[in-house]
N, C-alpha and C positions, 0 to 999 in steps of 0.2 A: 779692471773692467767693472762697470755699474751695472747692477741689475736694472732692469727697466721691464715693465704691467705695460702689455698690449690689451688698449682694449677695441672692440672690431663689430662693427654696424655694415652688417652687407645688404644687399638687393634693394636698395630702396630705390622704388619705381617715381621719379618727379618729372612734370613737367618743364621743360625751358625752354625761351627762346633763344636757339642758336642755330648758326649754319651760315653758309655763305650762296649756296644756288638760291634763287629766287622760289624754288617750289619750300624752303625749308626758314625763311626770313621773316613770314607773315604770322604763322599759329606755330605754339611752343613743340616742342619735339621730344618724344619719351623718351627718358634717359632712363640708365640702370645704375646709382651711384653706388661703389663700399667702400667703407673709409676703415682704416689700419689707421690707429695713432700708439705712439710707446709716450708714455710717461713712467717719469721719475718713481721710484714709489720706496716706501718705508722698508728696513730690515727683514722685517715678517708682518703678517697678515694673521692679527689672534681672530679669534670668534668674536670678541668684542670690537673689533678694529672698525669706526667709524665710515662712512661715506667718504667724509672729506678725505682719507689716505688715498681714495682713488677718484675715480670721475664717474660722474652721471653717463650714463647710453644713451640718455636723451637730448644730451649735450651736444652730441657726436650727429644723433638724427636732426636735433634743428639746424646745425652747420650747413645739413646738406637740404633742407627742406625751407622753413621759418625765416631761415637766415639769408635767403636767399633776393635779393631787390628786386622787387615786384615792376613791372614792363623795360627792365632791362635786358639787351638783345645781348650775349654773348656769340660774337661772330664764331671763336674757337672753342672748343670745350677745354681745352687749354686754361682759357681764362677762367673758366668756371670752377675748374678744380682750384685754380692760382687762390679765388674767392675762396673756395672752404679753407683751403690751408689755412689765408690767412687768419679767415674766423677763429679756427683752431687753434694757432700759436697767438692769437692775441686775449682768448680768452682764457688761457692758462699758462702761466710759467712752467708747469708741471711738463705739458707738452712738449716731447724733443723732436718729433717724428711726426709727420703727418704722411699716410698717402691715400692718395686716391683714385679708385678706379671708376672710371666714368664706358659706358658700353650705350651705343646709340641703338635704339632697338629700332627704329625704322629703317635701317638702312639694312637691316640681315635679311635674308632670302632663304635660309634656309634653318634657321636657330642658329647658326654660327655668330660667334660675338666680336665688336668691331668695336674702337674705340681706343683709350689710353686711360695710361696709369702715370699720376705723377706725383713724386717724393720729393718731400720740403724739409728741411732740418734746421734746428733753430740754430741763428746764428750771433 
């Protein structure tokens, strides 16, 4: 069994456009993403142990923010998760695991959370 360094970027609030009814096609739709990804990682972790042994946080919030194609309409959020995974597994080999949970916040009526979670593994 490998060890494997979860590292984990939640609640980030982004706009996007996605949906399929006609009231959700025209202006972007708040989303709630958090991303879980496991990478590879070194024997141990000393005090001196480098950056580079793990990943940037930031890395993880551009995927789901920065990284994202600007007036591109994702009909599913399906797809838009599909997009970060692959951000993720192509910007590092280190990455075995991506998931991501994507929660539509306009569609809840009462705080309850609506949406999917999707897990990628590198192949």
């Amino acid at each position: 069994m490998n060890d494997r360094l979860q590292l984990e970027v939640h609640d980030i609030e982004v706009p996007v456009l996605t949906g399929i009814y006609s009231e959700e096609t025209h202006l972007p739709q708040p989303l709630r993403i958090s991303l879980t990804v496991d990478l590879t990682c070194p024997d141990r972790f000393e005090p001196d142990t480098p950056l580079s042994a793990s990943k940037n946080y930031l890395d993880l919030k551009h995927a789901a923010t920065t990284a994202l194609p600007q007036g591109v309409h994702f009909t599913l959020v399906e797809a838009l998760a599909e997009h970060i995974c692959d951000t993720l597994l192509l910007q590092d080999e280190r990455v075995q695991r991506v998931e991501v949970k994507i929660v539509k916040l306009a569609i809840a009526e009462a705080g309850e959370s609506i949406g999917i979670t999707l897990v990628r593994y590198r192949r």
